[in-house]
ZAMI-386576 format. One line per field, with one value per residue: residue number from 1; residue in one letter; y, x, z of N, C-alpha, C in turn. Coordinates in Angstrom, 1 decimal, padded with zeros to 4 digits. Layout:
// ZAMI-386576
pos: [NUM; ...]
code: [a; ...]
nyy: [Y; ...]
nxx: [X; ...]
nzz: [Z; ...]
cayy: [Y; ...]
caxx: [X; ...]
cazz: [Z; ...]
cyy: [Y; ...]
cxx: [X; ...]
czz: [Z; ...]
This chain:
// ZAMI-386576
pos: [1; 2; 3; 4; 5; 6; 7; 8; 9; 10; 11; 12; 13; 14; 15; 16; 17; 18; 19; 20; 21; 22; 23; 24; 25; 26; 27; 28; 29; 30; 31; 32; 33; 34; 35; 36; 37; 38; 39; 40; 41; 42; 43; 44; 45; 46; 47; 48; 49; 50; 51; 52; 53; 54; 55; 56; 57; 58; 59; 60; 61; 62; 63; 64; 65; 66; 67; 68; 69; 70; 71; 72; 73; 74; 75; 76; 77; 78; 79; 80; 81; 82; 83; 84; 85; 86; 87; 88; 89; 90; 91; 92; 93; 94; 95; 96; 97; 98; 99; 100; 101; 102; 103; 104; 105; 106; 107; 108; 109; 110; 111; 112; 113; 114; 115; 116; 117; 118; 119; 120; 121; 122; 123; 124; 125; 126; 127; 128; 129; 130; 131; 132; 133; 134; 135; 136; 137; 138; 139; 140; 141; 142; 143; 144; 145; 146; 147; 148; 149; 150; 151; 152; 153; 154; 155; 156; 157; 158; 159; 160; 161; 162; 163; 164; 165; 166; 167; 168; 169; 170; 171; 172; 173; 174; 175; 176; 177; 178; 179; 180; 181; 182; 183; 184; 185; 186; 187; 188; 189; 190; 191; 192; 193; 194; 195; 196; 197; 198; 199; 200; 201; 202; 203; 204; 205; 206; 207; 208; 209; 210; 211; 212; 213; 214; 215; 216; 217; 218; 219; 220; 221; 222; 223; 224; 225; 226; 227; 228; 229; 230; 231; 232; 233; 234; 235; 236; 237; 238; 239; 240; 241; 242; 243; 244; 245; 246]
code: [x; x; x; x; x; x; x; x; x; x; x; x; x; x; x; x; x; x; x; x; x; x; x; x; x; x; x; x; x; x; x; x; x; x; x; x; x; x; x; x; x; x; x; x; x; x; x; x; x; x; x; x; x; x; x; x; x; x; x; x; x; x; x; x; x; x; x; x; x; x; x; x; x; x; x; x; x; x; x; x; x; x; x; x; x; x; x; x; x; x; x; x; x; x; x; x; x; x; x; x; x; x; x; x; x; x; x; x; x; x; x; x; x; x; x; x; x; x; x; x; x; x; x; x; x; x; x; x; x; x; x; x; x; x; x; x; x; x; x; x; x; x; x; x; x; x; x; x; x; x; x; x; x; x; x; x; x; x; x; x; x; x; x; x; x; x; x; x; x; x; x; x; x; x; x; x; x; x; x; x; x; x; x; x; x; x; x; x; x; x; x; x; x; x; x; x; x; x; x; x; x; x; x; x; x; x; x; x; x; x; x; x; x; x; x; x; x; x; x; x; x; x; x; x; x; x; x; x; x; x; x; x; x; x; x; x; x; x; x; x; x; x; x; x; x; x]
nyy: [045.1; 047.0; 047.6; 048.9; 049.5; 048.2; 046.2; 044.7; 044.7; 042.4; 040.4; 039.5; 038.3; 036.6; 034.5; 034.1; 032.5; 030.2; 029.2; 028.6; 026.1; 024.8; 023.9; 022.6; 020.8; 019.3; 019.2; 019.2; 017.6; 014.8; 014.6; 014.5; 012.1; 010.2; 010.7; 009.8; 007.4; 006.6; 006.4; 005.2; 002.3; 002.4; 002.5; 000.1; -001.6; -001.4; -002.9; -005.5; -005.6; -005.3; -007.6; -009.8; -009.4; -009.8; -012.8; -013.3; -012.9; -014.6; -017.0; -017.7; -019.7; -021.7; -024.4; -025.3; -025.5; -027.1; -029.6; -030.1; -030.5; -032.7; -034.8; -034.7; -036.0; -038.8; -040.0; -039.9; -041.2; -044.1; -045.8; -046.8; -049.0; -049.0; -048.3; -051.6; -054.2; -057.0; -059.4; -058.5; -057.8; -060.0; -061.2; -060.0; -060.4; -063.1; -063.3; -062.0; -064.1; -065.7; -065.9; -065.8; -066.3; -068.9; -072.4; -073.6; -072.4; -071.0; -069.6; -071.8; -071.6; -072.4; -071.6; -068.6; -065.1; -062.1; -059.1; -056.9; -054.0; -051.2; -048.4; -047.2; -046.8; -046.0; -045.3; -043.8; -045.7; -044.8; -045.8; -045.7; -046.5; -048.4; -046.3; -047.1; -045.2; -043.7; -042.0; -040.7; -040.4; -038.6; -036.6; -036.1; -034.8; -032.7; -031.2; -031.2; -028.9; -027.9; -028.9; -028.1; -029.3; -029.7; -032.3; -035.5; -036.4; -039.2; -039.8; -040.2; -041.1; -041.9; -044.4; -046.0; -049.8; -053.7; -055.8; -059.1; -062.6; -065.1; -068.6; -070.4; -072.8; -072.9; -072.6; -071.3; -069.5; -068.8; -067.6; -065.2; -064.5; -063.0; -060.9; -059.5; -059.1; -057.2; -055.1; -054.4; -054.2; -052.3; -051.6; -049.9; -050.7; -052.6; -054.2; -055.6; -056.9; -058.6; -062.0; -065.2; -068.0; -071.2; -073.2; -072.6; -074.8; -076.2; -073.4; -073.5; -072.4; -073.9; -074.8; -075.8; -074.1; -073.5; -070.9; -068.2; -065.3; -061.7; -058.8; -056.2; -054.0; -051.2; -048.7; -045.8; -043.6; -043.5; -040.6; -039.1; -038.1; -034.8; -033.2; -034.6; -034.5; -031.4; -031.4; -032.8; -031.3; -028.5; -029.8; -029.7; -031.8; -034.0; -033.2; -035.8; -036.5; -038.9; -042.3; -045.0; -047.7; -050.8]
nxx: [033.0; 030.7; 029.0; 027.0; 025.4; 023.1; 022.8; 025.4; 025.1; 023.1; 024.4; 025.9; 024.4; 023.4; 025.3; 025.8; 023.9; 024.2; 026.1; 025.7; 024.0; 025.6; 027.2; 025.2; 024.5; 027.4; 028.1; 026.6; 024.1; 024.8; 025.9; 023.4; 022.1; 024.0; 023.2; 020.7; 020.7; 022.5; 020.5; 018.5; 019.9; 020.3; 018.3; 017.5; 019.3; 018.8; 016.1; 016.9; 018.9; 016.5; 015.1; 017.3; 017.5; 015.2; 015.6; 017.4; 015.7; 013.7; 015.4; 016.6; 016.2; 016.8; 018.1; 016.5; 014.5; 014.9; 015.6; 013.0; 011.7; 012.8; 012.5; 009.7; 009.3; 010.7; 009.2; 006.9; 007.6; 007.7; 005.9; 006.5; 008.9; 012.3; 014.7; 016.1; 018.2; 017.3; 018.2; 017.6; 015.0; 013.4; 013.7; 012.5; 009.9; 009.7; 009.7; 007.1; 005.2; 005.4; 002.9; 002.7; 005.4; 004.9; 005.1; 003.2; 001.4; 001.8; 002.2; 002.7; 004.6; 005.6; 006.5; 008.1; 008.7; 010.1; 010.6; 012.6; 013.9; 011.5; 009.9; 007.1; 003.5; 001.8; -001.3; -004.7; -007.0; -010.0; -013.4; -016.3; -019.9; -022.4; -025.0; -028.2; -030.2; -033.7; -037.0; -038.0; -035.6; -034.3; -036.8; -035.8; -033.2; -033.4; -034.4; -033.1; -029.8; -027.2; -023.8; -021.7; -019.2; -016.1; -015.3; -013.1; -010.2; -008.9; -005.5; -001.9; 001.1; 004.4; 007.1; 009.7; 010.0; 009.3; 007.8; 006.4; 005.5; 003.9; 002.9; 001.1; 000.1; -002.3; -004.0; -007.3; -008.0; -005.3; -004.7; -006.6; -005.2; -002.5; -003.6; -004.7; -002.4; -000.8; -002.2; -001.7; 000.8; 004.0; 005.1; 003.2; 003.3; 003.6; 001.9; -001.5; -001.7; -002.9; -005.2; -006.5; -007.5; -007.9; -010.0; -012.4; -013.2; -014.7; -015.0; -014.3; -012.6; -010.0; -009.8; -007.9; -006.3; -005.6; -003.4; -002.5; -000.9; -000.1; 002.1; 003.1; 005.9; 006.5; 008.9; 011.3; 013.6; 015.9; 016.6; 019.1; 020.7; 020.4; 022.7; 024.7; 025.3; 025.7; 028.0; 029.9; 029.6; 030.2; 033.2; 033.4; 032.9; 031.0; 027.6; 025.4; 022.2; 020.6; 020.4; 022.4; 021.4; 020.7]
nzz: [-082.6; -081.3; -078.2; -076.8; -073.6; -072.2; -073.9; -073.2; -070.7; -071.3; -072.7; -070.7; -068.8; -070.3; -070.9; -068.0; -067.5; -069.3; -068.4; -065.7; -066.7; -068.0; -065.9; -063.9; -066.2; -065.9; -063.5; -061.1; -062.1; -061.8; -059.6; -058.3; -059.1; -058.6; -055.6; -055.7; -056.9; -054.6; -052.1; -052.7; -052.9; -050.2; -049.2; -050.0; -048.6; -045.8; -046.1; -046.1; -044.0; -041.9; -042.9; -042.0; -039.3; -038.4; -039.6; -037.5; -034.9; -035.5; -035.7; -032.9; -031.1; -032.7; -032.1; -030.4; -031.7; -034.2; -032.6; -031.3; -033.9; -034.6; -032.7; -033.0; -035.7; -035.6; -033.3; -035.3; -036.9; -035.9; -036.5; -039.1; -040.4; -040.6; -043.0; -044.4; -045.5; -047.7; -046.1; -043.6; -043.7; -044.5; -042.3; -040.0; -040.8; -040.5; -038.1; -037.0; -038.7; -036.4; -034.2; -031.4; -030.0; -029.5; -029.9; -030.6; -031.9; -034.6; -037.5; -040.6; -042.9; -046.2; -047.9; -048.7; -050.4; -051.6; -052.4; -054.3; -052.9; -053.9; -054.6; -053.0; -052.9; -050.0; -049.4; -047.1; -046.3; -046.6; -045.4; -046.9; -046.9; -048.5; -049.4; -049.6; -052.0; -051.6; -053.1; -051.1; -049.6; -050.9; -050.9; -048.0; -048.0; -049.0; -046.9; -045.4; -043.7; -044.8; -043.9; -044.4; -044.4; -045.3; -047.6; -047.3; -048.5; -049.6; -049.0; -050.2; -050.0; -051.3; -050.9; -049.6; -050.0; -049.4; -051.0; -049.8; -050.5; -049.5; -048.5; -046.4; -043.6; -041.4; -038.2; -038.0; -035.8; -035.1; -037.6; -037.6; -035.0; -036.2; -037.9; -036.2; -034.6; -036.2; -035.7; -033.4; -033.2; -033.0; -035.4; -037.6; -040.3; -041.9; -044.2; -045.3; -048.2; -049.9; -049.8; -049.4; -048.8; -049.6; -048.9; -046.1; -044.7; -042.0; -040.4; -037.6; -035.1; -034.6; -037.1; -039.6; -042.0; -045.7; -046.7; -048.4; -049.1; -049.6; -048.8; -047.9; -046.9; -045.3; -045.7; -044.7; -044.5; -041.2; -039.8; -038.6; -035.3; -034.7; -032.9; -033.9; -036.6; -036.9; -035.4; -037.2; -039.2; -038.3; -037.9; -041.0; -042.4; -045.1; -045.3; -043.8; -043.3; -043.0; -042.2; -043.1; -045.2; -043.7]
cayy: [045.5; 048.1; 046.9; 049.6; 049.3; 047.9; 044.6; 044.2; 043.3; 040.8; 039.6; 039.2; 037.8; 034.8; 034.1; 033.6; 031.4; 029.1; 028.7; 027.8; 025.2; 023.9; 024.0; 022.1; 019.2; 018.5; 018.7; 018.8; 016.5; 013.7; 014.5; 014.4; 011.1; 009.5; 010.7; 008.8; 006.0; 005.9; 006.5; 004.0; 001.4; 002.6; 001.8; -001.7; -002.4; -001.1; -003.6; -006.5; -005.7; -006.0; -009.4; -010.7; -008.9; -010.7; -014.0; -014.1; -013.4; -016.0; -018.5; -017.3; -021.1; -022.4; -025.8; -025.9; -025.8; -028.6; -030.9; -030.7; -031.2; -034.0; -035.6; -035.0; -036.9; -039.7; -040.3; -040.0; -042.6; -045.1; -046.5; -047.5; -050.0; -048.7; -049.3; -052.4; -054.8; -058.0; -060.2; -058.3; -057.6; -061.6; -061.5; -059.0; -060.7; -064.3; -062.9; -061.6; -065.5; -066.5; -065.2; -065.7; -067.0; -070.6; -073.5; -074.4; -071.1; -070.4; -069.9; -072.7; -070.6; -073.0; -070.5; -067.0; -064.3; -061.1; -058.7; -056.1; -052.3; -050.2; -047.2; -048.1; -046.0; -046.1; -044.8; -044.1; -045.9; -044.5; -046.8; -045.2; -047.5; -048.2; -046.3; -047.0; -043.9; -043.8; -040.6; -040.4; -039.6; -037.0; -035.7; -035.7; -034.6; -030.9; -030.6; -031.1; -028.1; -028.3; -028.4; -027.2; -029.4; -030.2; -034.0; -036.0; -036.6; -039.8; -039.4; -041.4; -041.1; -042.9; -044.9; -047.7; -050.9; -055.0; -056.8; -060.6; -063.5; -066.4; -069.6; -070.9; -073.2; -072.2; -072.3; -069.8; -068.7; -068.4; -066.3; -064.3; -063.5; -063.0; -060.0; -058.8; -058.5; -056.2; -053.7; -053.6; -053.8; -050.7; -050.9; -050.5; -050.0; -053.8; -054.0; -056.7; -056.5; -059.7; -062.7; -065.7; -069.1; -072.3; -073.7; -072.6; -075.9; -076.0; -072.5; -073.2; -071.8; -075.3; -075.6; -075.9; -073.0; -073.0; -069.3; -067.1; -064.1; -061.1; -058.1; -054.6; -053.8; -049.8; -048.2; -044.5; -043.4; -042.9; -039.5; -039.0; -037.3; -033.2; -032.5; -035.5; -033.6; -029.9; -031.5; -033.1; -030.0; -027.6; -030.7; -029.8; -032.9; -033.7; -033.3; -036.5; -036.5; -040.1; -043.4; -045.7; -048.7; -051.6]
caxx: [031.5; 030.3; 027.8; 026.0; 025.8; 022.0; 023.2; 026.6; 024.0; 022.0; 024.9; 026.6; 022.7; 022.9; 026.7; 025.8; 023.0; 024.7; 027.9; 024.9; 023.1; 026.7; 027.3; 024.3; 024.4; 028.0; 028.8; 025.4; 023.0; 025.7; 025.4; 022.1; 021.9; 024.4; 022.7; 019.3; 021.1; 022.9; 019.4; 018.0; 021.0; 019.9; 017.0; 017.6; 020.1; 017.8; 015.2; 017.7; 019.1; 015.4; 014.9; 018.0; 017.5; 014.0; 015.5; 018.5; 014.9; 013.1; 016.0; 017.5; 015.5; 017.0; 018.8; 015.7; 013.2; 015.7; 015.4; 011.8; 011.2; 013.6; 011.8; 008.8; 010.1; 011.3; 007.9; 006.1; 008.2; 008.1; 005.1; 007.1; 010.4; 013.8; 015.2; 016.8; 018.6; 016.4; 017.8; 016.6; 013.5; 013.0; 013.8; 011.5; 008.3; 009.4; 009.0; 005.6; 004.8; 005.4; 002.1; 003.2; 006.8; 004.6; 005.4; 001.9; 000.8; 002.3; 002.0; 003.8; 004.8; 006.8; 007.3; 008.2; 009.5; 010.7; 011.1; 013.5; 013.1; 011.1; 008.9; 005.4; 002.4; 000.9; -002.5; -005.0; -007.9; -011.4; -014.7; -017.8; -020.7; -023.3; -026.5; -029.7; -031.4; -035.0; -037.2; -038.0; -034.5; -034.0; -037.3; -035.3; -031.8; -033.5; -034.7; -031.5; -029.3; -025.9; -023.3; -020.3; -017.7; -015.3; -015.1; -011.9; -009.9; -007.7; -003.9; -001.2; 002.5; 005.7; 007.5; 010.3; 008.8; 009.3; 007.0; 006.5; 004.3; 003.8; 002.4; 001.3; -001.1; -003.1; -005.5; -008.3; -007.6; -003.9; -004.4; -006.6; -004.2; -001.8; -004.0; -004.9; -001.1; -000.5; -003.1; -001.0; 002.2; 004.4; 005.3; 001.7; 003.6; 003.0; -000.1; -002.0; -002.3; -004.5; -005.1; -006.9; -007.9; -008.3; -011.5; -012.6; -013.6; -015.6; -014.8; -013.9; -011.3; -009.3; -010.0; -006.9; -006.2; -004.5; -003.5; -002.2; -001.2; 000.6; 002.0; 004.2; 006.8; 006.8; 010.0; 011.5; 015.2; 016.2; 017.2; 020.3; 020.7; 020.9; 023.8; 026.0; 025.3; 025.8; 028.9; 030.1; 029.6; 031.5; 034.6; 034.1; 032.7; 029.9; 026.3; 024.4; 021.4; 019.8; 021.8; 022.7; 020.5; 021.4]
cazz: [-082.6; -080.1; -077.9; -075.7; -072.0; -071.9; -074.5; -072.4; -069.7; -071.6; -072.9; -069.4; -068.0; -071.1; -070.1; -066.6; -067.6; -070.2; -067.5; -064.7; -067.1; -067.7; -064.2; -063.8; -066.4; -065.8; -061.7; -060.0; -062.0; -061.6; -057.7; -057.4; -059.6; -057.4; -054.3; -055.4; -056.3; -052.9; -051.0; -053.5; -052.0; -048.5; -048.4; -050.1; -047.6; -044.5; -045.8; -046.0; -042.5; -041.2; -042.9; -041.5; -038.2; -038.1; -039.3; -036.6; -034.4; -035.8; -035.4; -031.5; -030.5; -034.0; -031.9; -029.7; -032.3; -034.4; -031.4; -031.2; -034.7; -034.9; -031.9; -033.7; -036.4; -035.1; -032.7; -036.4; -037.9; -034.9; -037.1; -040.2; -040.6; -040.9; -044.4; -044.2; -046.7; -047.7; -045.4; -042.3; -044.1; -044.6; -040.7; -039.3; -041.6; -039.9; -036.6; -037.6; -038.9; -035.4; -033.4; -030.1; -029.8; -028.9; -031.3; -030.9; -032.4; -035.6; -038.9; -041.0; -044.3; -046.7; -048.8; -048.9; -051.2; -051.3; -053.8; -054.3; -052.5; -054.7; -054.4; -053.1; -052.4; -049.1; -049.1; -046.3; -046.7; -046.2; -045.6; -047.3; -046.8; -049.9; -049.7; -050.8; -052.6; -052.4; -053.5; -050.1; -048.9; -051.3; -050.2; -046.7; -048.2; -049.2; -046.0; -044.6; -043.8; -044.8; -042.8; -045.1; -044.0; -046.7; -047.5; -046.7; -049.5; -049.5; -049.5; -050.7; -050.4; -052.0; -049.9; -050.1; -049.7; -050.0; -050.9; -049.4; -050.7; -048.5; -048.6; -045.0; -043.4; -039.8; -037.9; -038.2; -034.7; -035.0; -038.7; -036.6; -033.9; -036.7; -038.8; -035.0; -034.2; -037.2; -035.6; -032.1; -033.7; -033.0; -036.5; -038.1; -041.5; -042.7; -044.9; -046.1; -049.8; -050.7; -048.4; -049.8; -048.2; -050.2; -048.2; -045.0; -043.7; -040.6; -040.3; -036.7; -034.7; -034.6; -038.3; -040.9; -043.6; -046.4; -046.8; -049.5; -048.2; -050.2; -047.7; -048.4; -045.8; -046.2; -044.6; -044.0; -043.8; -040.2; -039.3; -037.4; -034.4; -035.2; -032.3; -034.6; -037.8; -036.7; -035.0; -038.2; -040.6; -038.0; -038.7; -042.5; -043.1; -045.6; -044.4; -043.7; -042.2; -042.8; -041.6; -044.5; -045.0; -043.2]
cyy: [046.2; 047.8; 048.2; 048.8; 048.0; 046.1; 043.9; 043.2; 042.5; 039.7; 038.5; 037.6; 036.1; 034.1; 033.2; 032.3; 030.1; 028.7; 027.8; 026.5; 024.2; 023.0; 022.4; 020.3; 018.9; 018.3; 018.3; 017.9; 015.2; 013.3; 014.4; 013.1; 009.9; 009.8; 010.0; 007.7; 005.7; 005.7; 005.1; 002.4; 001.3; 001.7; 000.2; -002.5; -002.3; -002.4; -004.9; -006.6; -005.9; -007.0; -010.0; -010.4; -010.3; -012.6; -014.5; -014.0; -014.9; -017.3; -018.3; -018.6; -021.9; -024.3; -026.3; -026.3; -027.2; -029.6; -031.0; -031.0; -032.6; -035.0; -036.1; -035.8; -038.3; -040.3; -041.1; -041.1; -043.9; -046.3; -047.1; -047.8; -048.8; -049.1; -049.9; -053.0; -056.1; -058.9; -059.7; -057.7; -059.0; -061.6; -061.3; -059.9; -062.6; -064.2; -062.6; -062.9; -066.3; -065.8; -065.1; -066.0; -068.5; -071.2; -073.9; -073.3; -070.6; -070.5; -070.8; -072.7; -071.9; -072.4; -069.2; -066.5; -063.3; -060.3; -057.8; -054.5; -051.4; -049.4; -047.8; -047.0; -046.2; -044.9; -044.9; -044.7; -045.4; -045.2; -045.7; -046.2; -047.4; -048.0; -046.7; -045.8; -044.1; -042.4; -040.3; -039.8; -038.6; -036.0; -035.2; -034.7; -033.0; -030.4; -030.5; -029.9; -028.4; -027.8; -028.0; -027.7; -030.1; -031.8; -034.1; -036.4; -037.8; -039.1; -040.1; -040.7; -042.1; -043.1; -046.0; -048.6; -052.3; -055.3; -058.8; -061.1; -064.7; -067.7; -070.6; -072.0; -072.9; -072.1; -071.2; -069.5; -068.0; -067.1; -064.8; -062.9; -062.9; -061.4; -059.3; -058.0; -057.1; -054.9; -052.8; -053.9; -052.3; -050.4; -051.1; -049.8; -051.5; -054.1; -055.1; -056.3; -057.2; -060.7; -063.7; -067.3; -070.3; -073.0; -073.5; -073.8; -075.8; -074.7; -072.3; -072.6; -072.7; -075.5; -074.8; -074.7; -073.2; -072.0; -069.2; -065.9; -063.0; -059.5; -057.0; -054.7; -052.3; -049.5; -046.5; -044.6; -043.6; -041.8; -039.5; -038.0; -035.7; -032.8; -033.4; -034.8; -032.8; -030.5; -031.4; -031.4; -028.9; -028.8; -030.7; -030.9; -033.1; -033.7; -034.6; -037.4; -037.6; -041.1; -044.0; -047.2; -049.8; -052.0]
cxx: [031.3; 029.1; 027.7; 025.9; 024.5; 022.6; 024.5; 025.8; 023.5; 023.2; 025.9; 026.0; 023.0; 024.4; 026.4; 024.8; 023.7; 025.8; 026.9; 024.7; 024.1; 027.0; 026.5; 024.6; 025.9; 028.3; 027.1; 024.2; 024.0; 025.4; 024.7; 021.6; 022.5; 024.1; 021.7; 019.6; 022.0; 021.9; 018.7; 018.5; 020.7; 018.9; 017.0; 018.3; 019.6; 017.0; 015.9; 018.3; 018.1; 015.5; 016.0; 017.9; 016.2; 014.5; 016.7; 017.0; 014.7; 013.9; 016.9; 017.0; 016.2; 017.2; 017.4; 014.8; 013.6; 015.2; 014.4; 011.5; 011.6; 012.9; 010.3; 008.2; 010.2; 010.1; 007.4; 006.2; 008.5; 006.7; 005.7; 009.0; 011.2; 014.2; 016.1; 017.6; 017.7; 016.6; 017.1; 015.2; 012.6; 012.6; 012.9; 010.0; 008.2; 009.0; 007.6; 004.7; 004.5; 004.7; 002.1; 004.4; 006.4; 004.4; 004.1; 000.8; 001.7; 001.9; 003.0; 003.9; 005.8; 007.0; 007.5; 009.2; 009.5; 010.8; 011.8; 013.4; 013.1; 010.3; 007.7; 004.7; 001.7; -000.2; -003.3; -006.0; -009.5; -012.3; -015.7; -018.6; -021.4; -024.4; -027.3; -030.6; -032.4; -035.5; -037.5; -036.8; -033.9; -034.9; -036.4; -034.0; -032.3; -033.8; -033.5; -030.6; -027.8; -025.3; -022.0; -019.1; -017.5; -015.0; -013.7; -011.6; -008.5; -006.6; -003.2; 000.4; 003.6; 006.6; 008.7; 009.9; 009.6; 007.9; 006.9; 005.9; 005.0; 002.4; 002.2; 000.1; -000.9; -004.4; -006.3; -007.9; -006.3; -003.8; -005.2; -005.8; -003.0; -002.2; -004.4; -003.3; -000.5; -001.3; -001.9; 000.3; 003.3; 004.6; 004.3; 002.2; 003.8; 001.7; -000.4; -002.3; -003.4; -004.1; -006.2; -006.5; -008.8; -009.6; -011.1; -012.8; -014.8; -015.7; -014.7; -012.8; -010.1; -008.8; -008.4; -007.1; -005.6; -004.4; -002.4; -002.1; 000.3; 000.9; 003.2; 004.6; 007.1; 007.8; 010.6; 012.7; 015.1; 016.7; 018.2; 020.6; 021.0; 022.5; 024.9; 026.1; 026.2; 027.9; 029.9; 030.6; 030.6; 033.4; 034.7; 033.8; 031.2; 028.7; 025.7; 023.8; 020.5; 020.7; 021.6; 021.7; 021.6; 020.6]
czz: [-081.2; -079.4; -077.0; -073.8; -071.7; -072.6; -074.3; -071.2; -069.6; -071.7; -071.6; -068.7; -068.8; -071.0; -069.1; -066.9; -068.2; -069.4; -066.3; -065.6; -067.5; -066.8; -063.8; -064.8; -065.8; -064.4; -060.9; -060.3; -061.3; -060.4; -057.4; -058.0; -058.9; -056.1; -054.5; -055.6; -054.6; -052.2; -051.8; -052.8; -051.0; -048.0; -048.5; -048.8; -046.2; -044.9; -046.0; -044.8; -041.9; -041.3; -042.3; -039.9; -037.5; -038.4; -038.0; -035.2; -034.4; -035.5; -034.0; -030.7; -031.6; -033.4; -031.1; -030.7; -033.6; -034.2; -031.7; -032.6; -035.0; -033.7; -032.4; -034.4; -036.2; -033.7; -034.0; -036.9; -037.0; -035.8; -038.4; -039.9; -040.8; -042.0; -043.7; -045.6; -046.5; -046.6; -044.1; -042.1; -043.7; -042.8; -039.9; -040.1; -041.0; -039.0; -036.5; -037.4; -037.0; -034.5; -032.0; -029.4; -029.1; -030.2; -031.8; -031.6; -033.7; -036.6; -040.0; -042.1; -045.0; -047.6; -048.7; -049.5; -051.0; -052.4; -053.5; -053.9; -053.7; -054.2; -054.3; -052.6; -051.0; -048.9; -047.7; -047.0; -045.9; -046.1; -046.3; -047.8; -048.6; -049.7; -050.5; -050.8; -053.1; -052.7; -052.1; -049.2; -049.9; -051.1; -048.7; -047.1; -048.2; -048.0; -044.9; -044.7; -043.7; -044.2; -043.1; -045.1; -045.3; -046.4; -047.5; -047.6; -049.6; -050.0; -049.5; -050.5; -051.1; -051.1; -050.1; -049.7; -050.1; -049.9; -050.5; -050.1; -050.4; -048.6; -047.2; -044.7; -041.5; -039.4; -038.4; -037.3; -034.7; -036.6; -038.5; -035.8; -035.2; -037.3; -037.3; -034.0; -034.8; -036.6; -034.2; -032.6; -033.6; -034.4; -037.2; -040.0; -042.4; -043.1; -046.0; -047.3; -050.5; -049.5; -049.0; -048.9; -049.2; -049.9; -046.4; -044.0; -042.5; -040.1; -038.7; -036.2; -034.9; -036.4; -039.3; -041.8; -044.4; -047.1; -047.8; -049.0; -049.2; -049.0; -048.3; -046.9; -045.9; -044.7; -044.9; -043.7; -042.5; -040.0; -038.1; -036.6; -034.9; -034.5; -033.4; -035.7; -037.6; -036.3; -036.3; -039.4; -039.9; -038.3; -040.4; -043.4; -043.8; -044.5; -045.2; -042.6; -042.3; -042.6; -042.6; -044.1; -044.7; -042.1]
């Protein structure tokens, strides 16, 4: 077939094209597909070197800031027992019994029990008195401008705990000093649960009780020093960070 000079040139022109658009899907989309996936990668790995950049910031105090929480810690929990095992539970709640280390001041329990460590709730407790609403104080209440603050919402945690129940007799004065020791106690994590008195009597100080008295013991791993840990785990050895009950 004899092509003329003019449709040598087209045909040359649609050649060159069809060999570019070749060109194009097979070598240079590919390259420009794996160039935005690499920039795509880039950038991920730029914003993953920040965050770690910022968290070797954030942690350049890591052992100081440790310490101080673990001091923290271990302040916090100066108010609640050490898990124990029952008998040095039993132990720590006779000591209690004895309100002064004077014979002539004690509480003289012939019975007490114990029960077995379970999970117990320690709640705060809130007072809220009991008004009387008259229409007059709701006349007052609208004229009142509120003051927005958000009410206080008891809270409660889960706790390990024994429970005692004791059977004593004491003076009034000495069961007194007894429910007044519990306040200055360092460990203010003994809590009266119920407390019942047979006849008051004369309701003197001198005067005889015979008490009923039911009481939780709430306690709190101990936390183990951080440098013994850290030490520990660079030796390969498991991590633990609370001391075994005992």
């Amino acid at each position: 077939m004899n092509l003329n000079a003019r449709e040598k040139l087209v045909l040359v022109f649609v050649l060159v094209v069809v060999i570019w658009i070749v060109g194009i899907i097979t070598f240079i989309k590919p390259s420009i597909d794996d160039l935005k996936n690499a920039q795509s990668i880039l950038d991920d790995k730029k914003v993953e070197l920040a965050e770690k950049q910022q968290r070797i910031e954030d942690d350049k105090n890591l052992e100081q800031d440790i310490r101080v929480a673990y001091d923290k810690a271990i302040e916090s929990g100066k108010i609640f027992y050490p898990r124990m095992v029952q008998y040095d539970a039993a132990t720590e709640m006779q000591d209690l019994l004895n309100v002064d280390d004077d014979e002539d001041q004690e509480l003289n329990n012939d019975s007490m029990s114990i029960s077995v460590m379970v999970p117990g709730n320690l709640s705060r407790y809130i007072y809220t008195p009991t008004v009387l609403k008259t229409k007059m104080d709701e006349i007052v209440a609208q004229m009142d401008i509120p003051s927005n603050v958000p009410a206080t919402v008891p809270s409660s945690t889960s706790l390990t705990s024994y429970t005692f129940g004791t059977h004593f007799e004491a003076t009034k004065e000495d069961v007194q000093t007894f429910m007044e020791n519990l306040l200055t106690n360092d460990k203010k994590s003994m809590v009266i649960q119920s407390f019942s008195v047979t006849d008051v009597g004369d309701n003197e100080d001198n005067t005889k009780w015979d008490c009923t008295m039911s009481l939780s013991m709430y306690m709190i791993p101990q936390l183990r020093d951080p440098d013994i840990v850290n030490q520990e785990i660079k030796d390969g050895k498991p991590i633990v960070a609370v001391d075994a009950v005992g």
